[in-house]
BADRENTI-8754 format. One record per atom (N, C-alpha, C): residue number from 0; residue in one letter; chain; x, y, z. Coordinates in nm, 4 decimals. Layout:
# BADRENTI-8754
<node n="NUM" res="a" chain="A" east="X" north="Y" up="Z"/>
...
END
This chain:
# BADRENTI-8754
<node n="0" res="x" chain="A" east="-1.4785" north="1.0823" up="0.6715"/>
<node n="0" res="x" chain="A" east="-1.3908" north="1.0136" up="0.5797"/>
<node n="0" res="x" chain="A" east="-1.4686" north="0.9000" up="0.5122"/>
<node n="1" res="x" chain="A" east="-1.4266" north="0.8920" up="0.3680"/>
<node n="1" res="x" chain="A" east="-1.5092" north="0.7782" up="0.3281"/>
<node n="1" res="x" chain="A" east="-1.4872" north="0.6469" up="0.3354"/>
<node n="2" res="x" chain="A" east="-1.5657" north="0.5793" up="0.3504"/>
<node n="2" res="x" chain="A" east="-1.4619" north="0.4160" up="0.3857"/>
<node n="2" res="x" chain="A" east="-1.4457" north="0.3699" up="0.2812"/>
<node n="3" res="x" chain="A" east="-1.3083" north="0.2679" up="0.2984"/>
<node n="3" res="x" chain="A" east="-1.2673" north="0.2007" up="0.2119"/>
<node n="3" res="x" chain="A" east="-1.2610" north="0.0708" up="0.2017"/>
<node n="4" res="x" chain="A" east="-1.2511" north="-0.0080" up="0.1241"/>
<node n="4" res="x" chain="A" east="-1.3101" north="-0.1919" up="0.1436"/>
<node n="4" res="x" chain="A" east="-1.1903" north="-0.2848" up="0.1083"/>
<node n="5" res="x" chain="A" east="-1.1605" north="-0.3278" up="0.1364"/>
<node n="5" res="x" chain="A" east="-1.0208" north="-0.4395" up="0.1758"/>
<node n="5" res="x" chain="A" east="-1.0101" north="-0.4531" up="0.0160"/>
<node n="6" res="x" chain="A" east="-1.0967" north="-0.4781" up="-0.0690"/>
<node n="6" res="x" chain="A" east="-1.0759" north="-0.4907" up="-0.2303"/>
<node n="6" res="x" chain="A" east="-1.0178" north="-0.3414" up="-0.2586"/>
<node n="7" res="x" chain="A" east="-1.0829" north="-0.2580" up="-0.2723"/>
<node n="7" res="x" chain="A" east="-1.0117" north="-0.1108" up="-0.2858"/>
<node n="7" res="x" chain="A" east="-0.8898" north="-0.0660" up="-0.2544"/>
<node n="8" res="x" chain="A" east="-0.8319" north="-0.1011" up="-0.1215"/>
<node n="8" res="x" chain="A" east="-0.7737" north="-0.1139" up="-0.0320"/>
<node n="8" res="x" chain="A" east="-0.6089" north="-0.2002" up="-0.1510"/>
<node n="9" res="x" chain="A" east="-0.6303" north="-0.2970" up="-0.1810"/>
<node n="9" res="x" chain="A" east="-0.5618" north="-0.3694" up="-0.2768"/>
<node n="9" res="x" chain="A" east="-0.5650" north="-0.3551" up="-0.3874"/>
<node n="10" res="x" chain="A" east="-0.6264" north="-0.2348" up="-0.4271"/>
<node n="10" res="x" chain="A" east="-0.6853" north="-0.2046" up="-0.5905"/>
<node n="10" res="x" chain="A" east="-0.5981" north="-0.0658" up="-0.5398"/>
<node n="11" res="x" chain="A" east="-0.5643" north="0.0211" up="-0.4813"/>
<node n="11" res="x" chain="A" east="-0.5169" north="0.1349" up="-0.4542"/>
<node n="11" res="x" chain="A" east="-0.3378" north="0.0837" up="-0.4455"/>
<node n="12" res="x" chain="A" east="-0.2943" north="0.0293" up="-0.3705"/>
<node n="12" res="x" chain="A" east="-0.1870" north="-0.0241" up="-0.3453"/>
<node n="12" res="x" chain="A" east="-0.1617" north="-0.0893" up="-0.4405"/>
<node n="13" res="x" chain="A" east="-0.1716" north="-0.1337" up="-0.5544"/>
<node n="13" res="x" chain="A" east="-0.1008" north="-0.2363" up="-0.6933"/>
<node n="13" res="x" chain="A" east="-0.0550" north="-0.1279" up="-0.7560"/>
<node n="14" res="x" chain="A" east="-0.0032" north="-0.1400" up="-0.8954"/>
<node n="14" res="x" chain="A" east="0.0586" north="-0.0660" up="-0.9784"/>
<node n="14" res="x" chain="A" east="-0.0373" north="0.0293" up="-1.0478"/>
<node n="15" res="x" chain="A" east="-0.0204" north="0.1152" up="-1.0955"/>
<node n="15" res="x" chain="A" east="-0.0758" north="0.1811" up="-1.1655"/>
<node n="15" res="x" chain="A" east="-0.1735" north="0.1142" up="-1.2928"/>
<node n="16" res="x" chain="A" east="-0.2645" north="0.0716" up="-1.3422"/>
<node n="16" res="x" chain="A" east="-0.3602" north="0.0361" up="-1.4221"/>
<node n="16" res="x" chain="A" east="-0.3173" north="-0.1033" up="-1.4415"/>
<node n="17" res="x" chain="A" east="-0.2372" north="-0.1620" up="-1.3337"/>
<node n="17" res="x" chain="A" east="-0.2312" north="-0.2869" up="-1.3467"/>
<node n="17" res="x" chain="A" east="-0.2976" north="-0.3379" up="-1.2208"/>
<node n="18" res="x" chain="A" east="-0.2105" north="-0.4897" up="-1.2035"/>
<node n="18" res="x" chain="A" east="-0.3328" north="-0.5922" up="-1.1319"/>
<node n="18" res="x" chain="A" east="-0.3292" north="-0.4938" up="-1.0082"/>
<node n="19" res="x" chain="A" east="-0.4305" north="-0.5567" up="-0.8789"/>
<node n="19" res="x" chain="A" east="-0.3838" north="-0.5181" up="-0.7398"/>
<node n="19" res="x" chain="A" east="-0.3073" north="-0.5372" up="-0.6479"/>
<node n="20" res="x" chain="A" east="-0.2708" north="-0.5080" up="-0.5265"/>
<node n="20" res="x" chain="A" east="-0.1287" north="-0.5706" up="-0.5312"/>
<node n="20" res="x" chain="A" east="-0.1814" north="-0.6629" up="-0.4032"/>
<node n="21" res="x" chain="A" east="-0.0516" north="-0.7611" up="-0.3367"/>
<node n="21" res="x" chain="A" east="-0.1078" north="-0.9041" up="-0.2913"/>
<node n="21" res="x" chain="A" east="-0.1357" north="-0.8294" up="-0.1505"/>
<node n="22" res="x" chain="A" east="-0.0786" north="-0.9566" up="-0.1096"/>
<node n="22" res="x" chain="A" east="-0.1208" north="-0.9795" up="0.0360"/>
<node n="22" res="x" chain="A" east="-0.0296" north="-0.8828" up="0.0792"/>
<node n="23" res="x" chain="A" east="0.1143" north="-0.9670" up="0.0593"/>
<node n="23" res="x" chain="A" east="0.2306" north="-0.9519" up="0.0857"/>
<node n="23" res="x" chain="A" east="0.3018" north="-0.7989" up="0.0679"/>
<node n="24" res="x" chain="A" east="0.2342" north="-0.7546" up="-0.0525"/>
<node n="24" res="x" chain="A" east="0.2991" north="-0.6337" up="-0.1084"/>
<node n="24" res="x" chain="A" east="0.2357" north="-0.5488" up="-0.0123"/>
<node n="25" res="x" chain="A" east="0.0931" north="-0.5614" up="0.0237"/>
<node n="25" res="x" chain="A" east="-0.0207" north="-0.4875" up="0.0727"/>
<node n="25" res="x" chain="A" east="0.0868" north="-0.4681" up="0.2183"/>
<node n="26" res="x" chain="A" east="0.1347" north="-0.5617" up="0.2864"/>
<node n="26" res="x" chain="A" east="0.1997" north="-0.5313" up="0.4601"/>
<node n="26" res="x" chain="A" east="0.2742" north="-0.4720" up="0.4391"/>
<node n="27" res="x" chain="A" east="0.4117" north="-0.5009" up="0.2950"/>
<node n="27" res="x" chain="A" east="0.5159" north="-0.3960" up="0.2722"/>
<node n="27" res="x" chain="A" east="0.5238" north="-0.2581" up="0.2867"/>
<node n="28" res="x" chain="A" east="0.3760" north="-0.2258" up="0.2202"/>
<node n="28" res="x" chain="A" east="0.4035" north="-0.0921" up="0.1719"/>
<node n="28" res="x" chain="A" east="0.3235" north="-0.0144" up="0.3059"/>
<node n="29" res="x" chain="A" east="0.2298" north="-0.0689" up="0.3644"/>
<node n="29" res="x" chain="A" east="0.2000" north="-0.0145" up="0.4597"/>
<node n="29" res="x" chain="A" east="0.2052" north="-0.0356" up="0.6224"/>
<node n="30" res="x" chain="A" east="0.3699" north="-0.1333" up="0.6054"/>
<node n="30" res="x" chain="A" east="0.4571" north="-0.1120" up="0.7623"/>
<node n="30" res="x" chain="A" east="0.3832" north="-0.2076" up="0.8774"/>
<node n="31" res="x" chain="A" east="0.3171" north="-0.3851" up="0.8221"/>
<node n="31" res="x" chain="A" east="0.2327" north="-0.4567" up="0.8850"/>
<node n="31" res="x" chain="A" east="0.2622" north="-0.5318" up="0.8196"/>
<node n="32" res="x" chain="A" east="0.2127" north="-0.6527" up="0.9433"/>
<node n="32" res="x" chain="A" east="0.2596" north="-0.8148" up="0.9322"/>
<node n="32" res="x" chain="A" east="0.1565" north="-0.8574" up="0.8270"/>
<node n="33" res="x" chain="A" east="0.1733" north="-0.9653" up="0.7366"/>
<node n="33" res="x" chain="A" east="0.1224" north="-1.0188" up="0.6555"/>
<node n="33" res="x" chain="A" east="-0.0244" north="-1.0855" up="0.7078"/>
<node n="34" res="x" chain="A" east="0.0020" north="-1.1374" up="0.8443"/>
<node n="34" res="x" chain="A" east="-0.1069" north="-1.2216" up="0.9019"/>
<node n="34" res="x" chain="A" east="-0.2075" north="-1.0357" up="0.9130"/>
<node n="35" res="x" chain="A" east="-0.1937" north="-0.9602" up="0.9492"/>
<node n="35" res="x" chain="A" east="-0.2703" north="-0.8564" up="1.0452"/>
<node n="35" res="x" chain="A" east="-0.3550" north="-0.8191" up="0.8623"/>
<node n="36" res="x" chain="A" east="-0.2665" north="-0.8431" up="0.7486"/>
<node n="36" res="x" chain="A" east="-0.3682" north="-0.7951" up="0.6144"/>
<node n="36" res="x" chain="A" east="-0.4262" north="-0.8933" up="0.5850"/>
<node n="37" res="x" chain="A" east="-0.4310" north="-1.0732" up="0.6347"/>
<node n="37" res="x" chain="A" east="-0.5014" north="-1.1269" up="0.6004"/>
<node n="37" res="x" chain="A" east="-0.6213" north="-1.1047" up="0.6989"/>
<node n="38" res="x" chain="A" east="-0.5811" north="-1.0337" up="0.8253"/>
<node n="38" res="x" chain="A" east="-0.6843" north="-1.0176" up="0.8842"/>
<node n="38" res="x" chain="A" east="-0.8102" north="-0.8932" up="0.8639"/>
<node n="39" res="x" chain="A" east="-0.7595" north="-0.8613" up="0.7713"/>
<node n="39" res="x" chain="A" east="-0.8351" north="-0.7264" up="0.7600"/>
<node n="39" res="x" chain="A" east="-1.0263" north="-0.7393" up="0.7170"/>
<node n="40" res="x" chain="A" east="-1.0835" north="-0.6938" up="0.7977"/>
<node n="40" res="x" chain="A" east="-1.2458" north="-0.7212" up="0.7821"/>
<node n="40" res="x" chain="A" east="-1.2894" north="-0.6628" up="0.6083"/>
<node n="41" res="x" chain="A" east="-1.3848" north="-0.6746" up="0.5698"/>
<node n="41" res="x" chain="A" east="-1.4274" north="-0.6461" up="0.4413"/>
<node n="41" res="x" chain="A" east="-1.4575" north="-0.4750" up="0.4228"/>
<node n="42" res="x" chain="A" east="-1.4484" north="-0.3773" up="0.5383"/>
<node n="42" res="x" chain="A" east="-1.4615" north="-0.2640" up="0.5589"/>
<node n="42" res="x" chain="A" east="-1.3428" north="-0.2018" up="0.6733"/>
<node n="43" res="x" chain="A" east="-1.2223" north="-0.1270" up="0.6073"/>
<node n="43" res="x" chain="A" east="-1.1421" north="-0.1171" up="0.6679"/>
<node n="43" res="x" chain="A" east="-1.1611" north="-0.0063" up="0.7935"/>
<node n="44" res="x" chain="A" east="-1.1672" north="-0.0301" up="0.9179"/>
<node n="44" res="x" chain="A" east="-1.1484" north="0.0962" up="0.9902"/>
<node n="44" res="x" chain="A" east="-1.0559" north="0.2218" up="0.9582"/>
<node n="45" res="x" chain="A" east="-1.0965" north="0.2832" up="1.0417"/>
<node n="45" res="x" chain="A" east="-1.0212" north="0.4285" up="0.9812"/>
<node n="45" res="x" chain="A" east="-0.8608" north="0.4220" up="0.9962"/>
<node n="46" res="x" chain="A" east="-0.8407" north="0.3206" up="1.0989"/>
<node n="46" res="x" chain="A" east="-0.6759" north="0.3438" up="1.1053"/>
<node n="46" res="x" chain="A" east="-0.5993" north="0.2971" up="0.9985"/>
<node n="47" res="x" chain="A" east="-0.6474" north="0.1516" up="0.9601"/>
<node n="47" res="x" chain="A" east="-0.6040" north="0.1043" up="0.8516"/>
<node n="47" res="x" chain="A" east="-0.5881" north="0.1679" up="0.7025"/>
<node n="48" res="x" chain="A" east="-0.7435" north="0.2269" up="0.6884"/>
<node n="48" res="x" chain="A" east="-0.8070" north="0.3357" up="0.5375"/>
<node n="48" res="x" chain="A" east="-0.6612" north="0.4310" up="0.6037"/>
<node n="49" res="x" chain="A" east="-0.6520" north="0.4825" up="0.6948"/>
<node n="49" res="x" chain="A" east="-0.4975" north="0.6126" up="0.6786"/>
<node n="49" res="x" chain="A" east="-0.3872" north="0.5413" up="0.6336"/>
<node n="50" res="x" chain="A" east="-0.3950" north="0.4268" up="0.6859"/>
<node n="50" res="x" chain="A" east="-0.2536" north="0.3724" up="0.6342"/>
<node n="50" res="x" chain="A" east="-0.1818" north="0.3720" up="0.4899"/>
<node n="51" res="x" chain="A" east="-0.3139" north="0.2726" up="0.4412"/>
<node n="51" res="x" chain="A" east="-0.3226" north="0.2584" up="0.3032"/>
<node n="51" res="x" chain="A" east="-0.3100" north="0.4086" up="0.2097"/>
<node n="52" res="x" chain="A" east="-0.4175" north="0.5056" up="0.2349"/>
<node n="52" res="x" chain="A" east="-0.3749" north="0.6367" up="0.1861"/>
<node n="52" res="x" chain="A" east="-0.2319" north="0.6873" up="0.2153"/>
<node n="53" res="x" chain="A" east="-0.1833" north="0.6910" up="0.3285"/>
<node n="53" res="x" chain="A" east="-0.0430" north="0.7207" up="0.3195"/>
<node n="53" res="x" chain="A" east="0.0316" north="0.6734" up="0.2321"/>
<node n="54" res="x" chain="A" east="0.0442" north="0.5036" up="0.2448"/>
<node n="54" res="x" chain="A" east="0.1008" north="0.4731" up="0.1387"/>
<node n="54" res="x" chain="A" east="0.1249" north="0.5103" up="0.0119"/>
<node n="55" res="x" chain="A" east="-0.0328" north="0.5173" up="-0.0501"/>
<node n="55" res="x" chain="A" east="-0.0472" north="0.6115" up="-0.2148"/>
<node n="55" res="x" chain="A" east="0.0145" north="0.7070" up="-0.1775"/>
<node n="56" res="x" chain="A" east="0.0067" north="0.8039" up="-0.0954"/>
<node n="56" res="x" chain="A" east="0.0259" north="0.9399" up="-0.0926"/>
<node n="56" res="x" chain="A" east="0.2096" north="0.9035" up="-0.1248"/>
<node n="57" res="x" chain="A" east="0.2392" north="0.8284" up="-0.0445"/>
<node n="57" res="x" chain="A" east="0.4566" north="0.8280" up="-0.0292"/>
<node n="57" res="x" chain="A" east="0.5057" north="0.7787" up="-0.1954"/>
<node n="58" res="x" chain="A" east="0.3780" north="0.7052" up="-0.2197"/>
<node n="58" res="x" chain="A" east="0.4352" north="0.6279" up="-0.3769"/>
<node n="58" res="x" chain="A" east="0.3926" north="0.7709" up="-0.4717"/>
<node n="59" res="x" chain="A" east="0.2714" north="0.8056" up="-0.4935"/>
<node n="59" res="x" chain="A" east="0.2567" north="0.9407" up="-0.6062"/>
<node n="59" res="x" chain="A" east="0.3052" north="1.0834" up="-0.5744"/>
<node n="60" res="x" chain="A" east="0.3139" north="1.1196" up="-0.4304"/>
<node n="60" res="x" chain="A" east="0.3394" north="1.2608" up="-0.4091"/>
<node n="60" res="x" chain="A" east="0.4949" north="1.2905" up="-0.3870"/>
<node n="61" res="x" chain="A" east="0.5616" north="1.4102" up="-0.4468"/>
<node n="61" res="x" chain="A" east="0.6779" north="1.4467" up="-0.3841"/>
<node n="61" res="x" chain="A" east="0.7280" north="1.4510" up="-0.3128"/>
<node n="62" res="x" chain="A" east="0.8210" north="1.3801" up="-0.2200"/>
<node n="62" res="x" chain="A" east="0.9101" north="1.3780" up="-0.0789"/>
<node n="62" res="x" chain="A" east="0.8853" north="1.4959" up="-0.0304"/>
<node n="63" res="x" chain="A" east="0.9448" north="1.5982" up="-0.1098"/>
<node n="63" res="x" chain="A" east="0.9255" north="1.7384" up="0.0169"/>
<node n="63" res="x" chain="A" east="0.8170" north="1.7478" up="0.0276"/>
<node n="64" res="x" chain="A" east="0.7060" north="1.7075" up="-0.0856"/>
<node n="64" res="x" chain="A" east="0.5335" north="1.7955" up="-0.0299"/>
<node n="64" res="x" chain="A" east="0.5215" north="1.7718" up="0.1064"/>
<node n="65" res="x" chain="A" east="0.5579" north="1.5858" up="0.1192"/>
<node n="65" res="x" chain="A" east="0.4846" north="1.5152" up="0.2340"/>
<node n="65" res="x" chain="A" east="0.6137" north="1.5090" up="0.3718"/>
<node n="66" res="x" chain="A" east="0.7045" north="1.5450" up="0.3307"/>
<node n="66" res="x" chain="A" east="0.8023" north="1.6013" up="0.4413"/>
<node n="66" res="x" chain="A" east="0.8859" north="1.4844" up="0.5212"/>
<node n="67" res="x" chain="A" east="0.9184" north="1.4024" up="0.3510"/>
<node n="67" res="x" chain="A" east="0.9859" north="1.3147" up="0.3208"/>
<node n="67" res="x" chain="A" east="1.1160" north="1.3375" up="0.2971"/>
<node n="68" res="x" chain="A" east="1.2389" north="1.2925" up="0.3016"/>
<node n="68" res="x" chain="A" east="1.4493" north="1.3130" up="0.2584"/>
<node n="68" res="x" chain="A" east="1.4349" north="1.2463" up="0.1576"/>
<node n="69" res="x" chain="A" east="1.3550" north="1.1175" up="0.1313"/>
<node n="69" res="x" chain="A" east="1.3643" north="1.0007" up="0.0483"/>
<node n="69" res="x" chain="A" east="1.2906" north="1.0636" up="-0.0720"/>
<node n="70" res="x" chain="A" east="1.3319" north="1.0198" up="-0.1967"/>
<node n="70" res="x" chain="A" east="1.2809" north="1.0663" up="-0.3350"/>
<node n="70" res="x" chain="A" east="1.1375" north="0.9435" up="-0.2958"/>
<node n="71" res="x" chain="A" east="1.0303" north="1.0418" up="-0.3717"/>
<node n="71" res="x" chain="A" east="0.8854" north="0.9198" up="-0.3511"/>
<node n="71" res="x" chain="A" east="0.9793" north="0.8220" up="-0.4555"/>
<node n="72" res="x" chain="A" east="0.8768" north="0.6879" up="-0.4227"/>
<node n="72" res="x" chain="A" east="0.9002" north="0.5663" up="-0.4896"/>
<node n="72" res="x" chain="A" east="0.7820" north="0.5189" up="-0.6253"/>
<node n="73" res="x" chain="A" east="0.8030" north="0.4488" up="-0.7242"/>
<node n="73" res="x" chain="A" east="0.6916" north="0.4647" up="-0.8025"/>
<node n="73" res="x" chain="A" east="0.6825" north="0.2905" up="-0.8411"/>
<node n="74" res="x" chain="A" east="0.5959" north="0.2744" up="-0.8759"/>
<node n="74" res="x" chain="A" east="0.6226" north="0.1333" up="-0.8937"/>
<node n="74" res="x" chain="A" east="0.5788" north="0.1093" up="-1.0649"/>
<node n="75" res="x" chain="A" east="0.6653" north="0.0736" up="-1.1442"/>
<node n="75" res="x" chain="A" east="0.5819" north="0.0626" up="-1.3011"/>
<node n="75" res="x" chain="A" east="0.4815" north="-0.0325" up="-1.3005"/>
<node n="76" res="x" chain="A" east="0.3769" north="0.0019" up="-1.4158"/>
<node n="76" res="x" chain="A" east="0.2483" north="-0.0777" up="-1.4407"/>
<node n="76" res="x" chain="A" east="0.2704" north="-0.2031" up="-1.4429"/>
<node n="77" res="x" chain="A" east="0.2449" north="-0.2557" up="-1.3720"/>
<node n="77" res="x" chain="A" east="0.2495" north="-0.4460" up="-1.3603"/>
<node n="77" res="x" chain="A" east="0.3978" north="-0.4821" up="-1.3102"/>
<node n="78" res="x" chain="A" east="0.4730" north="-0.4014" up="-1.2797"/>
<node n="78" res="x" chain="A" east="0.5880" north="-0.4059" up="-1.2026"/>
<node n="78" res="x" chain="A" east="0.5710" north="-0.4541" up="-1.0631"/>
<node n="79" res="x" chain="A" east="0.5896" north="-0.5746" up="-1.0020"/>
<node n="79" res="x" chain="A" east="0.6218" north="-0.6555" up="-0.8852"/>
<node n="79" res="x" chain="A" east="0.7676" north="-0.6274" up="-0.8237"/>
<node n="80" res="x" chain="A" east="0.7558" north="-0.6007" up="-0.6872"/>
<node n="80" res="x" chain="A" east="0.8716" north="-0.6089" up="-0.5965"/>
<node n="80" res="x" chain="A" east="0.9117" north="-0.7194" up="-0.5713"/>
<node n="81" res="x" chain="A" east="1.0301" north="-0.7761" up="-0.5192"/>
<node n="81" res="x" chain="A" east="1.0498" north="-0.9299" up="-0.4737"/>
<node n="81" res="x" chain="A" east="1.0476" north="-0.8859" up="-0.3374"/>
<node n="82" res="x" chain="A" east="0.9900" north="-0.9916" up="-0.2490"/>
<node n="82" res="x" chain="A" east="1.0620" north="-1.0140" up="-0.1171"/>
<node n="82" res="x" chain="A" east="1.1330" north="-1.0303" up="-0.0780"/>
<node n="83" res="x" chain="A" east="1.2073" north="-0.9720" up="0.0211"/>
<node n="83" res="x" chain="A" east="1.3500" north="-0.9981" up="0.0409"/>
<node n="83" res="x" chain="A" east="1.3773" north="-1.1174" up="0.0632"/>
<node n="84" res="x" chain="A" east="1.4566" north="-1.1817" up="0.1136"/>
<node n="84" res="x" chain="A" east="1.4768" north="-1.3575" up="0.1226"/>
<node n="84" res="x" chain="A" east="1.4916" north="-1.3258" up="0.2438"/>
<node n="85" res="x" chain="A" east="1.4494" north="-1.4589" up="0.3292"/>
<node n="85" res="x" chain="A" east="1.4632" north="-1.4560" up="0.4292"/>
<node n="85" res="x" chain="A" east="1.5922" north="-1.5737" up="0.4565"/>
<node n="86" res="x" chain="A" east="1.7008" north="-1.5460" up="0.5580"/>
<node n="86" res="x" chain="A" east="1.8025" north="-1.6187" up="0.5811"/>
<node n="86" res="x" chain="A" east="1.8706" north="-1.6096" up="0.6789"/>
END
């Protein structure tokens, strides 16, 4: 597998030909605490590099390909999620 680099990593996960996505967005989408992506070394191990690919894979590929109920999710170009509030 080829490795992937914490910049890539955040360049894969942003919007489509827009910026990369944050910190924050980066734990969202791939099911991890915010502190564990600031922790991430400059060369992601392999568990992490699957993560992140999953992710792309749930946002661009068809629910049934990947053996998903949920319609994939897409995010528009330079389109930001909010965080939920915390309360």
């Amino acid at each position: 597998m080829p490795t992937v680099t914490r910049d890539e990593a955040f360049a894969l996960l942003g919007a489509k030909d827009g910026p990369p996505a944050t910190v924050q967005e980066a734990a969202v989408l791939i099911g991890v605490s915010v502190q564990s992506v600031y922790d991430w070394p400059d060369t992601l191990p392999a568990r992490i590099a699957d993560r992140v690919q999953a992710a792309v894979a749930r946002r661009l590929l068809p629910a049934a390909l990947i053996g998903h109920n949920e319609p994939a999710r897409s995010r528009q170009a330079g389109a930001r999620e909010e965080a939920p509030a915390k309360g």
